[in-house]
PQR file of N, CA, C, O and H, with PARSE charges and radii, in Angstrom:
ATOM      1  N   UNK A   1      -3.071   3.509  19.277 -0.4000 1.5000
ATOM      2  CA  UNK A   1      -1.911   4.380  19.272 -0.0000 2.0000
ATOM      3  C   UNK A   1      -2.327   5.772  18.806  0.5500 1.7000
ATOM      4  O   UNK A   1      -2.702   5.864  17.638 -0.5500 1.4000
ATOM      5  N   UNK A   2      -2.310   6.794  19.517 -0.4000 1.5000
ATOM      6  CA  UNK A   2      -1.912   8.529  19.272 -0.0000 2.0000
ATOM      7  C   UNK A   2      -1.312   9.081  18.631  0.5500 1.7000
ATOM      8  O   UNK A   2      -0.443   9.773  19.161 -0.5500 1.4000
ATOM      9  H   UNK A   2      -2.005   6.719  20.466  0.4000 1.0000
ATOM     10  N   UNK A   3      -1.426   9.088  17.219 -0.4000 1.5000
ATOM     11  CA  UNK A   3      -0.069  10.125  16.282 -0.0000 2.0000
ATOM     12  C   UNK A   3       0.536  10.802  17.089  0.5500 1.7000
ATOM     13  O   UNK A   3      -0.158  11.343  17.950 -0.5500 1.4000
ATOM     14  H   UNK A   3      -2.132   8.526  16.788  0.4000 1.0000
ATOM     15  N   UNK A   4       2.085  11.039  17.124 -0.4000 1.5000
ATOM     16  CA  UNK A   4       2.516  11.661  18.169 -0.0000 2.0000
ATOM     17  C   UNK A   4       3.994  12.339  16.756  0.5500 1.7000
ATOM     18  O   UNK A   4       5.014  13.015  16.898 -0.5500 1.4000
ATOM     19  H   UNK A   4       2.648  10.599  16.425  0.4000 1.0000
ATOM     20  N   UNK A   5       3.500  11.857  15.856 -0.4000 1.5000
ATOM     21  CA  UNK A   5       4.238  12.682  14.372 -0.0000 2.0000
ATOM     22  C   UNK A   5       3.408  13.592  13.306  0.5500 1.7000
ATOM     23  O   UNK A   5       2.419  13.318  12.627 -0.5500 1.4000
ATOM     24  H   UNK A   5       2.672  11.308  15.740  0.4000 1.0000
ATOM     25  N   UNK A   6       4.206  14.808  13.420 -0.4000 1.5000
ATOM     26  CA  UNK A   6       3.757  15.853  12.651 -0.0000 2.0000
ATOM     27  C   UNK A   6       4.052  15.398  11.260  0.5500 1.7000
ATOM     28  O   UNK A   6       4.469  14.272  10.993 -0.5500 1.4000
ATOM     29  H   UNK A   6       5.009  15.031  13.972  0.4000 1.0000
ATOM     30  N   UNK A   7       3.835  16.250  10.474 -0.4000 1.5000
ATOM     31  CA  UNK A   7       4.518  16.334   8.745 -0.0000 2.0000
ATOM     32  C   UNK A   7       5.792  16.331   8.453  0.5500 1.7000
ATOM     33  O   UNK A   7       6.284  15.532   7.656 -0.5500 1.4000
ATOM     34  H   UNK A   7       3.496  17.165  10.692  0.4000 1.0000
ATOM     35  N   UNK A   8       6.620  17.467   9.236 -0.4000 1.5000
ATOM     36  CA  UNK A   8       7.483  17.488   8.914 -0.0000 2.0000
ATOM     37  C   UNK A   8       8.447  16.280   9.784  0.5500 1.7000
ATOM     38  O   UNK A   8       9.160  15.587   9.057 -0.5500 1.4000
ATOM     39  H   UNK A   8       6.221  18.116   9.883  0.4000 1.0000
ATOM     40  N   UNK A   9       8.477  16.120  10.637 -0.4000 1.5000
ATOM     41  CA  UNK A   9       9.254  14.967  11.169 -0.0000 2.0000
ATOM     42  C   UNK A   9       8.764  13.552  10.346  0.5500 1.7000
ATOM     43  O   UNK A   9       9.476  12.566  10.536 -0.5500 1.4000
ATOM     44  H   UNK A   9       7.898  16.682  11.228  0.4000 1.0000
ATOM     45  N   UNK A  10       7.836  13.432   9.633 -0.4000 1.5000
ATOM     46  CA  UNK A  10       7.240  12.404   8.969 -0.0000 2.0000
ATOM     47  C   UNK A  10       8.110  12.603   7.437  0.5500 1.7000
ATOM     48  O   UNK A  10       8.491  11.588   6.853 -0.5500 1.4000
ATOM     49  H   UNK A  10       7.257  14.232   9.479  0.4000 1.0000
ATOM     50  N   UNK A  11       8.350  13.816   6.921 -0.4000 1.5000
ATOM     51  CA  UNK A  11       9.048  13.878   5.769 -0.0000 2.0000
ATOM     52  C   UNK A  11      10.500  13.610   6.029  0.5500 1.7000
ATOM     53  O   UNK A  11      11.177  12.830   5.359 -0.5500 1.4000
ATOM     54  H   UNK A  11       8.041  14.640   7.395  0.4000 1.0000
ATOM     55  N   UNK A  12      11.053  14.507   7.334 -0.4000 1.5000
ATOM     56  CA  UNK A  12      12.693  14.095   7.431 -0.0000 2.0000
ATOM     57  C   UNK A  12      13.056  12.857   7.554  0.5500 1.7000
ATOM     58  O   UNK A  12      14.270  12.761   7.372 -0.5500 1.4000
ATOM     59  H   UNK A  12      10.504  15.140   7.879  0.4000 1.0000
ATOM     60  N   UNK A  13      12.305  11.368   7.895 -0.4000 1.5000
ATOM     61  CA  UNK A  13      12.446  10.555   8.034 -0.0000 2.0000
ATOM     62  C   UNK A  13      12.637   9.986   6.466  0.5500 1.7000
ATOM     63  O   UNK A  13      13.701   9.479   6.111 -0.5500 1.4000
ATOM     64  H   UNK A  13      11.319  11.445   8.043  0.4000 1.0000
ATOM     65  N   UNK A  14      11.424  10.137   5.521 -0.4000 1.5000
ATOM     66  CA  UNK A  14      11.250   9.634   4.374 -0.0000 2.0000
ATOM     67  C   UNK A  14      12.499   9.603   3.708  0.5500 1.7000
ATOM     68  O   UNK A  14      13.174   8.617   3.414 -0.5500 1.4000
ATOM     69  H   UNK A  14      10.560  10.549   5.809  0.4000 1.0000
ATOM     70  N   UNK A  15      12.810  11.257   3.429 -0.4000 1.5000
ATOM     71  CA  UNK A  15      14.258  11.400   3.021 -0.0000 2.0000
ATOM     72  C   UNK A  15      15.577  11.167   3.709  0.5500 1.7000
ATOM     73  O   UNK A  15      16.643  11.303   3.108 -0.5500 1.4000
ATOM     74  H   UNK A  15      12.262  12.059   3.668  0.4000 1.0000
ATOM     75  N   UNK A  16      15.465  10.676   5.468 -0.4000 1.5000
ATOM     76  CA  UNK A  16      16.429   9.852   5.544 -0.0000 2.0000
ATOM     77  C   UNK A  16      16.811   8.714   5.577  0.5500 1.7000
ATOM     78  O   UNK A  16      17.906   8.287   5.942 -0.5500 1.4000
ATOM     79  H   UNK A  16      14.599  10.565   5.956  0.4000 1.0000
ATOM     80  N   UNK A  17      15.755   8.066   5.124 -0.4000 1.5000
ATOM     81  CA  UNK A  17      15.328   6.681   4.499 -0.0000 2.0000
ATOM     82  C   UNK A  17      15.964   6.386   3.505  0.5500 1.7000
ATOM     83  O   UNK A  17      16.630   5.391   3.220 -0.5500 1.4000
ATOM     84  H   UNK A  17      14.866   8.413   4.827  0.4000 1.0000
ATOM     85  N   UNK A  18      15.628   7.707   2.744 -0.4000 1.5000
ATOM     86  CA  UNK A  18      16.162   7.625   0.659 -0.0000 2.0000
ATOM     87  C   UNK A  18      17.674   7.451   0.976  0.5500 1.7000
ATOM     88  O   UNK A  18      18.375   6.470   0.728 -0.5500 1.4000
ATOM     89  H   UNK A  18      15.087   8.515   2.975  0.4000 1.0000
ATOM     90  N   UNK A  19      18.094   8.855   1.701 -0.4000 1.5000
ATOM     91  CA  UNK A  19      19.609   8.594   1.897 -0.0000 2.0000
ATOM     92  C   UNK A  19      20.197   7.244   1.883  0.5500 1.7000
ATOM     93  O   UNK A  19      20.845   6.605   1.054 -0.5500 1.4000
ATOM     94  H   UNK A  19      17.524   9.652   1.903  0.4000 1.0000
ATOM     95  N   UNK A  20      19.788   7.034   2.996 -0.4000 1.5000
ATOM     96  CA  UNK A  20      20.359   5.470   3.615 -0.0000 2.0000
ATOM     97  C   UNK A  20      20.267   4.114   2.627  0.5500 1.7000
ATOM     98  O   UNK A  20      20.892   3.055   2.577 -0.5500 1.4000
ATOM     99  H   UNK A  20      19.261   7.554   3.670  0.4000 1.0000
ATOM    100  N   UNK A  21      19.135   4.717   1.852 -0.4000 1.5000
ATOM    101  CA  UNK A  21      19.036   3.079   0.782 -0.0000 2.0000
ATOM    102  C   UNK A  21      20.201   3.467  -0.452  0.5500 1.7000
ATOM    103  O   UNK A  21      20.839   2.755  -1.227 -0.5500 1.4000
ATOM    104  H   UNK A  21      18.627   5.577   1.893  0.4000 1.0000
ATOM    105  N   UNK A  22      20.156   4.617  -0.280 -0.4000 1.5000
ATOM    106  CA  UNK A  22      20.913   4.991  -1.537 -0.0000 2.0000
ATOM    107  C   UNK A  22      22.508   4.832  -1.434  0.5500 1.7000
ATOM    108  O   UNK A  22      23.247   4.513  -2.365 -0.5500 1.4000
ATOM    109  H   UNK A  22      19.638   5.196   0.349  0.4000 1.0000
ATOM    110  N   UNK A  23      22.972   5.181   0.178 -0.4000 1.5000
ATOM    111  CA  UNK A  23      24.122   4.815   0.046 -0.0000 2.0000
ATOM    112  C   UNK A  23      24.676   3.154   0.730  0.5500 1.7000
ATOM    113  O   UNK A  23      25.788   2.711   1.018 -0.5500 1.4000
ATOM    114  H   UNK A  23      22.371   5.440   0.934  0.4000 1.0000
ATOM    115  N   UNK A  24      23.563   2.698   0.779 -0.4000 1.5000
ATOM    116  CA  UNK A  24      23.794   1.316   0.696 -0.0000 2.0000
ATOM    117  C   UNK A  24      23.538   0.396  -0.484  0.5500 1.7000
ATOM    118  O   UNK A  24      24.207  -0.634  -0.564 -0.5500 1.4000
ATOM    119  H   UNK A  24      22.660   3.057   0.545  0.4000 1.0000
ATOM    120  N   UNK A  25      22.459   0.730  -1.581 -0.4000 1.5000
ATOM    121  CA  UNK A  25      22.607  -0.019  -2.643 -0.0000 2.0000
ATOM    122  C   UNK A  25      23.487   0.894  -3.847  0.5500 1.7000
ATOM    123  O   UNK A  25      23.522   0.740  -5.068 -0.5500 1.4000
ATOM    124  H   UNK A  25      21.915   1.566  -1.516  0.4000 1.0000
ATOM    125  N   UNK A  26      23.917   1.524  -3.291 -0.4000 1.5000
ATOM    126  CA  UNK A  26      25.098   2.556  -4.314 -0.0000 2.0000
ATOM    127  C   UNK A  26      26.416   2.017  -3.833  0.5500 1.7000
ATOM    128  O   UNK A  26      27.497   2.373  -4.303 -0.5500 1.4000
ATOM    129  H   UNK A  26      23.889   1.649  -2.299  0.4000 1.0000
ATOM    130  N   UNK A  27      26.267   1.149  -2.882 -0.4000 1.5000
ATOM    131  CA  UNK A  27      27.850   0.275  -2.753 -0.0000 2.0000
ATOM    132  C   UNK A  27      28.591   1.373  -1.379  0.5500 1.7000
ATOM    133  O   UNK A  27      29.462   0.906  -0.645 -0.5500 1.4000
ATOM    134  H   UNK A  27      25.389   0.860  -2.500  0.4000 1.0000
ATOM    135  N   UNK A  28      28.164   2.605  -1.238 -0.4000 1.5000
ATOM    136  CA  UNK A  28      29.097   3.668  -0.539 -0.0000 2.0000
ATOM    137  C   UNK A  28      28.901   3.325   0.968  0.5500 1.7000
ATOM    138  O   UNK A  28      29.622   3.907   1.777 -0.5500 1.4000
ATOM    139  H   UNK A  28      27.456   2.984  -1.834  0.4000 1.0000
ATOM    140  N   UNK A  29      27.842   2.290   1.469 -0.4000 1.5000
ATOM    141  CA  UNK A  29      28.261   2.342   3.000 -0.0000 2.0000
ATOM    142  C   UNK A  29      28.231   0.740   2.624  0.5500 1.7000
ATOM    143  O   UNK A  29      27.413   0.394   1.770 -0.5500 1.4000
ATOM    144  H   UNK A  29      27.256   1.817   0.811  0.4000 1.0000
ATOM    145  N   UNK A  30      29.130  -0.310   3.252 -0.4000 1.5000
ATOM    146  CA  UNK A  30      28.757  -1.837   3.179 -0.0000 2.0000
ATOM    147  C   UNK A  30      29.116  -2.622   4.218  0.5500 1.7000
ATOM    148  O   UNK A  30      29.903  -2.068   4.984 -0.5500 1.4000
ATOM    149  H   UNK A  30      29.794  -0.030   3.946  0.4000 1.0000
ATOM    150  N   UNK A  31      28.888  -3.433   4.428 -0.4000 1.5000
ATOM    151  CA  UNK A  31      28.876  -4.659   5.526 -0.0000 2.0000
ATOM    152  C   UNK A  31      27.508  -4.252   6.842  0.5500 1.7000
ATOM    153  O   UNK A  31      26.279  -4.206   6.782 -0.5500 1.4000
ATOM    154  H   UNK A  31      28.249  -3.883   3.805  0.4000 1.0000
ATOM    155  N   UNK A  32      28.516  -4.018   7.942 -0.4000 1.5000
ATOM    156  CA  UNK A  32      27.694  -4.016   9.611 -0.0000 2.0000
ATOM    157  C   UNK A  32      26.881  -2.371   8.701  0.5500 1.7000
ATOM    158  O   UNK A  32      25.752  -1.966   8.425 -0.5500 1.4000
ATOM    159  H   UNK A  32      29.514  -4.055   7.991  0.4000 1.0000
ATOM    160  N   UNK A  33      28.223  -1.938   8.550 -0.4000 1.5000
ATOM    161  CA  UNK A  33      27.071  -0.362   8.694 -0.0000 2.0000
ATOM    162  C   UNK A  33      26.365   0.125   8.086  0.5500 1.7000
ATOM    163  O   UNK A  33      25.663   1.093   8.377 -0.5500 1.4000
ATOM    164  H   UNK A  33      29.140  -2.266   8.775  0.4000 1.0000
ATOM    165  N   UNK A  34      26.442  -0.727   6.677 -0.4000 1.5000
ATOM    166  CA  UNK A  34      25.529  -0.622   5.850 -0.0000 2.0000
ATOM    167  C   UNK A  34      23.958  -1.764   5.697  0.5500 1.7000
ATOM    168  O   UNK A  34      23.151  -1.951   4.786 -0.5500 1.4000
ATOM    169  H   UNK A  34      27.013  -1.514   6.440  0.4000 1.0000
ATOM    170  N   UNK A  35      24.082  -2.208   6.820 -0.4000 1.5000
ATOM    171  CA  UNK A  35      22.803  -2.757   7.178 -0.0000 2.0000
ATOM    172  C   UNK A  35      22.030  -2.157   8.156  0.5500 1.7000
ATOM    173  O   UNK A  35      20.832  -1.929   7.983 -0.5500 1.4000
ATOM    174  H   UNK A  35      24.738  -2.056   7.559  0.4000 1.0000
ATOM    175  N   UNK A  36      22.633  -1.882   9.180 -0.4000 1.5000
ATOM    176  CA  UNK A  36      22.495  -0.796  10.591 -0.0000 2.0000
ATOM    177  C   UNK A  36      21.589   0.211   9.569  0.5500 1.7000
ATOM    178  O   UNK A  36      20.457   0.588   9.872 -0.5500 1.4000
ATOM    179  H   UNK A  36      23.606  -2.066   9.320  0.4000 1.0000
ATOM    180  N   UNK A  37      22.289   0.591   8.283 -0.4000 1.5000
ATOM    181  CA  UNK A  37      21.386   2.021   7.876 -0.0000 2.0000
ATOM    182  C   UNK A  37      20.194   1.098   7.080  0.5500 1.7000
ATOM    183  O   UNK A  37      19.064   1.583   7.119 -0.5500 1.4000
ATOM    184  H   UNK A  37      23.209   0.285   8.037  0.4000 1.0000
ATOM    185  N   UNK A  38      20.312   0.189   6.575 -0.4000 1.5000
ATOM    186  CA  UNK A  38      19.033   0.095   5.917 -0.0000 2.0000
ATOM    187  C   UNK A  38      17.914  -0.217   7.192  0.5500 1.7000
ATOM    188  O   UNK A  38      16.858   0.399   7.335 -0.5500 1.4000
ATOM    189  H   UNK A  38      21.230  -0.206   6.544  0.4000 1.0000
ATOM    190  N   UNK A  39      18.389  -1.284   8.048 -0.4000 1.5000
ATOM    191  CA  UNK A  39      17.558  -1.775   9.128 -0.0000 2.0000
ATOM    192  C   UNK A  39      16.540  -0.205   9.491  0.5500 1.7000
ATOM    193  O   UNK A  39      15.336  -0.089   9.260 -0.5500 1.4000
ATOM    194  H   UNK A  39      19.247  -1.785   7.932  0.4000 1.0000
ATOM    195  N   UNK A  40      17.477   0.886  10.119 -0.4000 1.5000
ATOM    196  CA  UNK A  40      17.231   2.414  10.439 -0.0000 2.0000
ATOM    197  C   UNK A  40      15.797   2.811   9.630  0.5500 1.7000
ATOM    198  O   UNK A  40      14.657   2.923  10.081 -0.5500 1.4000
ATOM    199  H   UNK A  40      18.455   0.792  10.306  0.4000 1.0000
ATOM    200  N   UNK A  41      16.320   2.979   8.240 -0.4000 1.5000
ATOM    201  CA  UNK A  41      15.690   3.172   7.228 -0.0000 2.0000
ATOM    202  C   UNK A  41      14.333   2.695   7.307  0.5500 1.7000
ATOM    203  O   UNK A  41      13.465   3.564   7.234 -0.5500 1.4000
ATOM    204  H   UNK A  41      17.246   2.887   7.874  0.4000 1.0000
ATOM    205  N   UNK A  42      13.979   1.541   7.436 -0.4000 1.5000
ATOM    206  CA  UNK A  42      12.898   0.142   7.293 -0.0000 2.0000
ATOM    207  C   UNK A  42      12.025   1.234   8.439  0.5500 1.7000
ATOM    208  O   UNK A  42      11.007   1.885   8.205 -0.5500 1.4000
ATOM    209  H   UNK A  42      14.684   0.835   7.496  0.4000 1.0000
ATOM    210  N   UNK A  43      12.802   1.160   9.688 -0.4000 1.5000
ATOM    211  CA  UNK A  43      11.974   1.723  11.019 -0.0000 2.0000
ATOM    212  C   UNK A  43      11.611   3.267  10.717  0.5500 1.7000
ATOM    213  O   UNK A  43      10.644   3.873  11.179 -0.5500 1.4000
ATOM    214  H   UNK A  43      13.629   0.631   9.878  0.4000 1.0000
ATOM    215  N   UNK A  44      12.487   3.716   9.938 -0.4000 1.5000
ATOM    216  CA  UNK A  44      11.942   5.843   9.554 -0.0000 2.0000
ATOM    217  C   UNK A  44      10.974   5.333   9.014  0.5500 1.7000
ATOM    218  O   UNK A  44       9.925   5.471   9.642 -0.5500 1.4000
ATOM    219  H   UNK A  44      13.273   3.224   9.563  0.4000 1.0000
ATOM    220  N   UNK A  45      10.882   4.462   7.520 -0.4000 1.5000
ATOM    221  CA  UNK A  45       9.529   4.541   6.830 -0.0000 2.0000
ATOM    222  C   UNK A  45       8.317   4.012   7.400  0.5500 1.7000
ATOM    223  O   UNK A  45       7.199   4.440   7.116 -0.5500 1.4000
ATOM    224  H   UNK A  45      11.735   4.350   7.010  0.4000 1.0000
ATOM    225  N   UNK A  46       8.602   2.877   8.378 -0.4000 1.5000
ATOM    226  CA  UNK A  46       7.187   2.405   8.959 -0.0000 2.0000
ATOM    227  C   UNK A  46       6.792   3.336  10.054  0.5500 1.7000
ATOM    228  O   UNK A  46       5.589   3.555  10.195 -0.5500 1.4000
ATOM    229  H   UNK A  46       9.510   2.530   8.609  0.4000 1.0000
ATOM    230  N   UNK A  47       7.744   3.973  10.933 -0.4000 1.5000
ATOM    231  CA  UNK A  47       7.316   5.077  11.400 -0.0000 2.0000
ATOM    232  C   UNK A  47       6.282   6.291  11.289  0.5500 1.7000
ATOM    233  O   UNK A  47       5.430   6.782  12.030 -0.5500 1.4000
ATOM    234  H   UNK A  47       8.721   3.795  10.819  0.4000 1.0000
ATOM    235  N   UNK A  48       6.735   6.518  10.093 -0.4000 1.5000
ATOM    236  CA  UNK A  48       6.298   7.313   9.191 -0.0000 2.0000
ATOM    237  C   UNK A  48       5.318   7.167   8.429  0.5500 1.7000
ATOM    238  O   UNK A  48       4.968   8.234   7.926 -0.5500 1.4000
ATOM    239  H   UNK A  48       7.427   6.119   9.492  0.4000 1.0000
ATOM    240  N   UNK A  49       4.729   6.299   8.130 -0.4000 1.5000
ATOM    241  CA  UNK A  49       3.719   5.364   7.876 -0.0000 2.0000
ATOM    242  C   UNK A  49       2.397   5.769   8.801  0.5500 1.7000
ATOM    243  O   UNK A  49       1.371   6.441   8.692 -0.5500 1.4000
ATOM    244  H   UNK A  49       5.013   5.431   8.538  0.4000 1.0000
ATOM    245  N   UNK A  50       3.023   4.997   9.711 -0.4000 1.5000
ATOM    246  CA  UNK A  50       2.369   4.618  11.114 -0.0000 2.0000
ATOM    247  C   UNK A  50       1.398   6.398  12.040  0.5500 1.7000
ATOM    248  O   UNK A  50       0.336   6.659  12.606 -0.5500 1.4000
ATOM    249  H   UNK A  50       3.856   4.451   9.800  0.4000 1.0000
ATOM    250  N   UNK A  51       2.755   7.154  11.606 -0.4000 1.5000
ATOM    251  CA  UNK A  51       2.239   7.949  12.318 -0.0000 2.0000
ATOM    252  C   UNK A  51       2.514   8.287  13.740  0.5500 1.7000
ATOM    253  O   UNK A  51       2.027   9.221  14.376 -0.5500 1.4000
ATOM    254  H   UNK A  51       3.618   6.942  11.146  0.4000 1.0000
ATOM    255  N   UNK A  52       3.642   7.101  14.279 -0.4000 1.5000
ATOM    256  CA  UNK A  52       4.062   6.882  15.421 -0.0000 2.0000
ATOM    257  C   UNK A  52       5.399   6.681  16.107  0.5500 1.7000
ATOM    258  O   UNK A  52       6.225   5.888  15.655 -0.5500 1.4000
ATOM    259  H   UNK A  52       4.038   6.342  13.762  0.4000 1.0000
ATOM    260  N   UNK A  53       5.504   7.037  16.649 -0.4000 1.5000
ATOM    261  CA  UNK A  53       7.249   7.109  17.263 -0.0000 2.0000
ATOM    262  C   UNK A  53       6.884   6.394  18.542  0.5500 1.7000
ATOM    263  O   UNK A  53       5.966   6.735  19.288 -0.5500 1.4000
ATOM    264  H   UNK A  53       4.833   7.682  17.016  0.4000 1.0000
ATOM    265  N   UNK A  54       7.710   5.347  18.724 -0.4000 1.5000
ATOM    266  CA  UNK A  54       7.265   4.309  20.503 -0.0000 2.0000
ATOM    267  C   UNK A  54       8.822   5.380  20.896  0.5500 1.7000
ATOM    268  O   UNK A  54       8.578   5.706  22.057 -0.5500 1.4000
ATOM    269  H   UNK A  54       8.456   5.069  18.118  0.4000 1.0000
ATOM    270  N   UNK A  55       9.772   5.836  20.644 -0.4000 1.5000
ATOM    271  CA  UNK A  55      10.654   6.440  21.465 -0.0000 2.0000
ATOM    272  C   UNK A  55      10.243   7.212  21.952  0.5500 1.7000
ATOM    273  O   UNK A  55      10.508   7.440  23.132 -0.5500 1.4000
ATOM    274  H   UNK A  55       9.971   5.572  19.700  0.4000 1.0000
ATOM    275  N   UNK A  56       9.184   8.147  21.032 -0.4000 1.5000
ATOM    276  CA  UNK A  56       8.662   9.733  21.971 -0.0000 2.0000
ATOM    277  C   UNK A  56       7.591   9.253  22.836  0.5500 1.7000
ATOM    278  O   UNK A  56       7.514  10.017  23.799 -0.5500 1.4000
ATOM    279  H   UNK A  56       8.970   7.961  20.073  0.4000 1.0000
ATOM    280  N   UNK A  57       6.690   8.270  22.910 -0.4000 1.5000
ATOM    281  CA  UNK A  57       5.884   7.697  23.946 -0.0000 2.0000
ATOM    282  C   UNK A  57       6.303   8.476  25.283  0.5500 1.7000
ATOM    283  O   UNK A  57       5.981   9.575  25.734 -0.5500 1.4000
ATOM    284  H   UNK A  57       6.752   7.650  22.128  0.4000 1.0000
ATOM    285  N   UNK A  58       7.302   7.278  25.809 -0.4000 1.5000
ATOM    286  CA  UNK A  58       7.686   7.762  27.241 -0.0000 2.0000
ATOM    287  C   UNK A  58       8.220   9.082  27.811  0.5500 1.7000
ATOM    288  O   UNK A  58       8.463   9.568  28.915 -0.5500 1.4000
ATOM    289  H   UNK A  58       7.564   6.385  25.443  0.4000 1.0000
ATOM    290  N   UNK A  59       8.275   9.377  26.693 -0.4000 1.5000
ATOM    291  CA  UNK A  59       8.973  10.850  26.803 -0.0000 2.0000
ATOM    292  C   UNK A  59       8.144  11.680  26.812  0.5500 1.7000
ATOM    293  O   UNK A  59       8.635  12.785  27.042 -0.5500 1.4000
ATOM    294  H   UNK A  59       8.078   8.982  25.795  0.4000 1.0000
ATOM    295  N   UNK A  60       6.988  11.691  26.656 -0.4000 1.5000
ATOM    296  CA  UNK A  60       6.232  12.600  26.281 -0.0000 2.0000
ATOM    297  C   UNK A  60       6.175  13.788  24.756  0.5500 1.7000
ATOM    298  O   UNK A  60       5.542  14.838  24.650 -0.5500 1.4000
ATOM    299  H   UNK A  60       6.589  10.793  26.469  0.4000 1.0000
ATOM    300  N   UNK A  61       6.908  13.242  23.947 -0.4000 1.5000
ATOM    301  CA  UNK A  61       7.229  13.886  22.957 -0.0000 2.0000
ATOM    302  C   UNK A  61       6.222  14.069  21.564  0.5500 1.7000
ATOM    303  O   UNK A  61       5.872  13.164  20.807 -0.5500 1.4000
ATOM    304  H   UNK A  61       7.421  12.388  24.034  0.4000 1.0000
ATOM    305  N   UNK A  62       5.966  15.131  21.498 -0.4000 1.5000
ATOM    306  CA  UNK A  62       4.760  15.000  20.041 -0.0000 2.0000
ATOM    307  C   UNK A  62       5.294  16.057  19.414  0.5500 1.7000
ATOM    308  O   UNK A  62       5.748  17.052  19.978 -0.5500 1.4000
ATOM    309  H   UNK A  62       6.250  15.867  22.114  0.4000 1.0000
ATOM    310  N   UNK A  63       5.237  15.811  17.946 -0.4000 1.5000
ATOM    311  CA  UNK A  63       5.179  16.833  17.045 -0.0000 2.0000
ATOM    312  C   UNK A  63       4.238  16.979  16.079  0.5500 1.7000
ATOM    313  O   UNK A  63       4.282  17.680  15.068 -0.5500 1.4000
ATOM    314  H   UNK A  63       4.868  15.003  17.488  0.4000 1.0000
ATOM    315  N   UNK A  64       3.215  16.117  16.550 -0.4000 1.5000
ATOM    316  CA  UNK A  64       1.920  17.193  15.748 -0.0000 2.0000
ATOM    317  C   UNK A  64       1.505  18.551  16.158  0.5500 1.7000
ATOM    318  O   UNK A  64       1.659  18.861  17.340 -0.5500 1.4000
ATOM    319  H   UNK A  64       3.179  15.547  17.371  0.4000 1.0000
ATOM    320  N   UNK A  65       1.054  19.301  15.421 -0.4000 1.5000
ATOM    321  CA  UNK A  65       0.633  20.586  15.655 -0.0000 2.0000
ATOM    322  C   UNK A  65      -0.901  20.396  16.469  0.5500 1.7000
ATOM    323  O   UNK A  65      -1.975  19.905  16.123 -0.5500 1.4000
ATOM    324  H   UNK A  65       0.929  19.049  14.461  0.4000 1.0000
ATOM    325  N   UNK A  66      -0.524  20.896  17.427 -0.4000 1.5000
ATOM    326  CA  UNK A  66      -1.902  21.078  18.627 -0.0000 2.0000
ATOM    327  C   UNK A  66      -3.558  21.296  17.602  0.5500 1.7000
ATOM    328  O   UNK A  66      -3.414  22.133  16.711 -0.5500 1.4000
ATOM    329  H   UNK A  66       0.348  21.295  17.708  0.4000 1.0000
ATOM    330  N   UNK A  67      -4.602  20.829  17.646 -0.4000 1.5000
ATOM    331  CA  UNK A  67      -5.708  21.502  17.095 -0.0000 2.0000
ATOM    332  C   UNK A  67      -6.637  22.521  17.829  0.5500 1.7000
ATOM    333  O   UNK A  67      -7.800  22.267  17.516 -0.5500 1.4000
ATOM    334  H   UNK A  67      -4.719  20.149  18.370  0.4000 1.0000
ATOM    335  N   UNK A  68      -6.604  22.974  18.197 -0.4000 1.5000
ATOM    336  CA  UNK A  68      -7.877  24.390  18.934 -0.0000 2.0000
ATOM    337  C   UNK A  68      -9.041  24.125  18.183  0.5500 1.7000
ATOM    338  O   UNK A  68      -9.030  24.179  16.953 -0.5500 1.4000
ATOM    339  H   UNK A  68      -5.659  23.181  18.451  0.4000 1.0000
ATOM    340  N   UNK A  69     -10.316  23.766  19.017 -0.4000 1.5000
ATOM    341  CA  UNK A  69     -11.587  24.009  18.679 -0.0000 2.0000
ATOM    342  C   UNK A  69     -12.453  25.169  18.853  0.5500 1.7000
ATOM    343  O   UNK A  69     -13.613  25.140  18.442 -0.5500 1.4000
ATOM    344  H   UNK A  69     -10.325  23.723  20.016  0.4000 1.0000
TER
END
């Protein structure tokens, strides 16, 4: 697999990760939709992790910054 994630799309995820755990173990989102966000969550951080987005694949989508030699 091709990093096809920059930094910053790698950080907005992290912190919308935090969000999402926070307002699900803070009681403020609960049941369907407050699993929907943690499930979300699980996939930003391994994403993010990973280095990899399978949505931007087909799309052709990257946000790493190009390198010039």
């Amino acid at each position: 697999m091709k990093k096809n994630m920059g930094s910053a799309d790698r950080i907005i995820r992290i912190l919308l990760a935090a969000v999402f755990a926070y307002l699900y173990f803070g009681g403020i989102v609960t049941g369907t939709w407050g699993l929907v966000l943690v499930i979300l969550g699980g996939v930003f951080v391994l994403t993010s992790l990973i280095g990899f987005c399978p949505l931007y694949a087909p799309f052709g989508i990257s946000t790493c910054q190009s390198r010039k030699a």
